[in-house]
Legacy VTK file of the C-alpha trace (Angstrom):
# vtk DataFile Version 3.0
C-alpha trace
ASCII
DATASET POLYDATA
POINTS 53 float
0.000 0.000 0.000
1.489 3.755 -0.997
-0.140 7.078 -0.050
-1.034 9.282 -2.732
-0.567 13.359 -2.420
-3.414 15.571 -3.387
-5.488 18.482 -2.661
-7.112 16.549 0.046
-4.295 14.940 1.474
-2.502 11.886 1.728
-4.762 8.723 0.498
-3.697 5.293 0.788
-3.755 3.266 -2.348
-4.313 -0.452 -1.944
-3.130 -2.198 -5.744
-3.879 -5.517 -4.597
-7.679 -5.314 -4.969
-7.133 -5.128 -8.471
-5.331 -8.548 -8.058
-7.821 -10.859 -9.050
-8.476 -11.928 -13.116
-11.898 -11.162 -13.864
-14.255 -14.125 -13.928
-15.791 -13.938 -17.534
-19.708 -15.589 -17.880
-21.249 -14.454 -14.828
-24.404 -13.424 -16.877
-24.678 -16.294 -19.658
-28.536 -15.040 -19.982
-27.705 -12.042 -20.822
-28.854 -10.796 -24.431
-27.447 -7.451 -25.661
-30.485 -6.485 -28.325
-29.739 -5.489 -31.965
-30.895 -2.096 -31.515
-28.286 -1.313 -29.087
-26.031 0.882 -30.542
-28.860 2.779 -32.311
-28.932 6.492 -31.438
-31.405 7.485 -28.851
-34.543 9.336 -29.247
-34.479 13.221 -28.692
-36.208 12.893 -25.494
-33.741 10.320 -23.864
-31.163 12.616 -24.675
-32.843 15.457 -22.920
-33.714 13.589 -20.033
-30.079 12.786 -19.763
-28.421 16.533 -19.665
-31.134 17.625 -17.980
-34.099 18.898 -20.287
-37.433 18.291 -20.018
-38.962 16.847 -23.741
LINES 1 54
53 0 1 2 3 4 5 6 7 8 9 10 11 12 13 14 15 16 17 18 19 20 21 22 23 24 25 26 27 28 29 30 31 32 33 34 35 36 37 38 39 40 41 42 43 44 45 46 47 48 49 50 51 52
């Protein structure tokens, strides 16, 4: 573990929890639809920065 310097202090930093391969599968039911990377509609997009449609 190493402390990192910032605005805010020191922090500690703990690299082992990134240690661990990542178990692939976990989901096997999971479907990503066709439409997926289709742009959204106009109002989805305004919902998401903050506009009303």
């Amino acid at each position: 573990m190493k402390a990192v310097s910032g605005s805010e202090g020191d922090a500690p930093v703990d690299s082992s929890a990134n240690q661990t391969p990542r178990i692939f599968g976990q989901l096997p039911m999971l479907a990503v639809p066709d439409e997926f990377n289709e742009p959204l509609p106009d109002a989805e997009i305004a919902a998401w920065v903050g506009h009303a449609p």
